[in-house]
N, C-alpha and C positions, 0 to 999 in steps of 0.2 A: 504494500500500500504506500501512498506517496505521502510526505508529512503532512499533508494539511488533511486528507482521508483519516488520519490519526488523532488529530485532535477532537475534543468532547465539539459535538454540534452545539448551535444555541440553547439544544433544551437542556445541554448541562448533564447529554448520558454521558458516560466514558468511553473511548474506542476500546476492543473487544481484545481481553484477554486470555491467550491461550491455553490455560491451566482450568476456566471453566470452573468446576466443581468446586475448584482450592482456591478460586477467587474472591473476596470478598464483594465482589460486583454483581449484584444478582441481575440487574440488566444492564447491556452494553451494545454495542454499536458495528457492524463493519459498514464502512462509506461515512458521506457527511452530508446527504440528501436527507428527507424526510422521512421519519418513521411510520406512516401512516399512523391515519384513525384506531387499528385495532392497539397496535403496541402506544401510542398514547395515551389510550385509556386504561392499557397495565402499568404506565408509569406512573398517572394518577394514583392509581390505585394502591400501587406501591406505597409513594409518599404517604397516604393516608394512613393505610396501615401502619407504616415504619413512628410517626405522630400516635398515634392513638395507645401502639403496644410499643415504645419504648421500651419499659422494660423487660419485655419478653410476652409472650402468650399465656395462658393459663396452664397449669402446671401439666405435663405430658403432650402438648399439642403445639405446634410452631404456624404462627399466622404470619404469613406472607404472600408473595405472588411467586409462583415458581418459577427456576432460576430458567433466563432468556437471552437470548443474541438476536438481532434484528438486522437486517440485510439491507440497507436504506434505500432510496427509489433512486438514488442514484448510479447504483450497480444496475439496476435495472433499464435505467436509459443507456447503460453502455451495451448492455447484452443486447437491447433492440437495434441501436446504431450500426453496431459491428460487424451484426451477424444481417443488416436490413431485413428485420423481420416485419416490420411496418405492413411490405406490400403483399406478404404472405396475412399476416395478423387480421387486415381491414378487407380481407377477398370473403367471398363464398365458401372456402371450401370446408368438410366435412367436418366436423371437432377432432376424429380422431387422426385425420392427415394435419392436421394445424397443430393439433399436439405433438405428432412425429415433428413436425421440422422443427419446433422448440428442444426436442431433443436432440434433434442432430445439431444443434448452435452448440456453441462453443461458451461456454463465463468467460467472465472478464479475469487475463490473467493475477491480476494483484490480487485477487479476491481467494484465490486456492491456497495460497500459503495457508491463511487463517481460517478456513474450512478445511486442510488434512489436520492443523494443530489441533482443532476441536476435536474430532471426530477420533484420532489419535488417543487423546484421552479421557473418551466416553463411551462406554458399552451399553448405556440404559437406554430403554426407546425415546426415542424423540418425536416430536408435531412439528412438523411443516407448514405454518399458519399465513393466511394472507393479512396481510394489514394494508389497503389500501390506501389512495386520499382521501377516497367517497366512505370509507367505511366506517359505520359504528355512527352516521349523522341521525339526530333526535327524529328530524320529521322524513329521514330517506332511509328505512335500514335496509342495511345490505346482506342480512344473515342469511346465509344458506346460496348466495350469488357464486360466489368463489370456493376454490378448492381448500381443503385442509390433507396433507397425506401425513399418515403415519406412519416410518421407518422400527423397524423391531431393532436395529443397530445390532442387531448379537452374532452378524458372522464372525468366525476367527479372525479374519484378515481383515488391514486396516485399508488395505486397498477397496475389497467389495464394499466396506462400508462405507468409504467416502465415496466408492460410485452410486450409491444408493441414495444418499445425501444429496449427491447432486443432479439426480433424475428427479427425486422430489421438490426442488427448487428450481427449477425449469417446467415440473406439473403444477408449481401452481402461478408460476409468471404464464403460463400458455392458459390457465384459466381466467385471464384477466379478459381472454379476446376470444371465449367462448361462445356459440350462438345464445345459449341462453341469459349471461351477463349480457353481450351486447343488444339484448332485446328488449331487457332491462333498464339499461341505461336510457335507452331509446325511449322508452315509454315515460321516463320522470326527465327528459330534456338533456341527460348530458351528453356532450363531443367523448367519440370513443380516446380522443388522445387526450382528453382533461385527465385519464384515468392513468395511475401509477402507482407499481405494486410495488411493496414494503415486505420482506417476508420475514416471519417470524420464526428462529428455531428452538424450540422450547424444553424442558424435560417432562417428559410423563412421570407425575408424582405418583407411588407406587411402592409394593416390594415383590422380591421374586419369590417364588415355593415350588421347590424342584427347578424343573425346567419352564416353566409358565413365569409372567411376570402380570401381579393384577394392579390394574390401577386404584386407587382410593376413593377418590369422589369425584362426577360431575354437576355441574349446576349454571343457573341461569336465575341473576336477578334482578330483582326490577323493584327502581325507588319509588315507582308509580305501581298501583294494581289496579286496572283497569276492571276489571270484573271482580270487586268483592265480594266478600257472602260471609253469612252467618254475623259476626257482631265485628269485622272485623271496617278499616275504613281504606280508603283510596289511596292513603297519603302514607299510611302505615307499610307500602312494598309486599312483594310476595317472592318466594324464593323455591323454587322446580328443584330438585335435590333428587341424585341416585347415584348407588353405586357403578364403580364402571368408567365407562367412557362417555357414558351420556346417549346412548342411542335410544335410553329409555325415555329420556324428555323430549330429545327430538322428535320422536314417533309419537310420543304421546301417549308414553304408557303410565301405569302407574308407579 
């Protein structure tokens, strides 16, 4: 990365250090472009937390945001520039040919050092998340528009794993120019090039038993409850909770 990719951007994250886990930086940085909508509202959220539980969580439980690196939208404009995927991205054709050629592009050289450093010294799975511009807006939400991929990270070799890493960071820069996102966009007025992907690499909080690795909790919450009931009020929030990965409140189950 070049010096000025290195330094903290204005919102004051840190650039991204390679030890991850042994870092005391639970969120960091590669590039010096924006972090989109979703990983700003983790670094909100962070601060808040960090304010609230200073001195630590209630005894046996650790409240915070789990630990993150975020890919800024400026890697992202380099990977479109480079690779001119522009005239590919804004065509007709298929999702799943628009996807291939996001694979066959290339990253932006500066950027591999500090994704083999990561991935080098992490075996746990990780989330592939988008953080867009558009994303996480009060009256535009964008949930469920873009990709999230989950990586298991647990080959042996540090090689498959950073190819894995970096297929899923290309799966969801090629979701940004999706039919369905772009139909999306289209339908609440934005230009497909307003749009620029942030991705997020995350840890799956979790522990392993045996060979399986489960995750602890999903959830979704909301400082507004649009449909209350029973004696509760509007303003009071409501909070979707389950085990897992979450596909039970996605779906809608119980």
């Amino acid at each position: 990365m070049s010096q000025s990719a290195r330094q903290p951007g204005e919102d004051g994250i840190p650039s991204f250090d390679r030890r991850f886990f042994k870092s005391d930086q639970v969120i960091s940085r590669i590039g010096h472009g924006s972090l989109g909508g979703k990983a700003q509202g983790l670094v909100a959220a962070n601060r808040m937390l960090a304010s609230h539980f200073s001195d630590g969580g209630p005894e046996g439980i650790s409240v915070g945001v789990p630990r993150l690196v975020v890919i800024a939208t400026d890697v992202f404009d380099a990977f479109m520039e480079r690779n001119d995927l522009y005239e590919v991205a804004l065509s007709d054709l298929p999702d799943d040919r628009l996807a291939m050629a996001f694979q066959e592009a290339t990253l932006p050289t500066e950027i591999l050092g500090d994704l083999r450093g990561l991935i080098e010294g992490v075996r746990s799975p990780l989330a592939l998340r988008s953080s867009s511009l558009l994303e996480d807006a009060l009256y535009r939400p964008f949930a469920g528009v873009y990709e999230t991929k989950m990586i298991p990270n647990n080959q042996p070799g540090s090689d498959a794993r950073f190819q894995k890493l970096v297929e899923a960071i290309k799966f969801v820069y090629a979701s940004t120019f999706l039919h369905g996102a772009r139909a999306y966009r289209q339908v609440i007025g934005e230009p497909d090039r307003n749009e620029k992907m942030a991705v997020m690499i995350q840890e799956v909080v979790g522990e392993r038993h045996g060979d399986r690795f489960y995750p602890h909790l999903s959830g979704v919450c909301r400082s507004h409850n649009y449909y209350p009931s029973g004696r509760s009020r509007p303003d009071q929030g409501v909070v979707n909770l389950a085990l897992g990965l979450g596909k039970t409140i996605v779906d809608g189950g119980v």
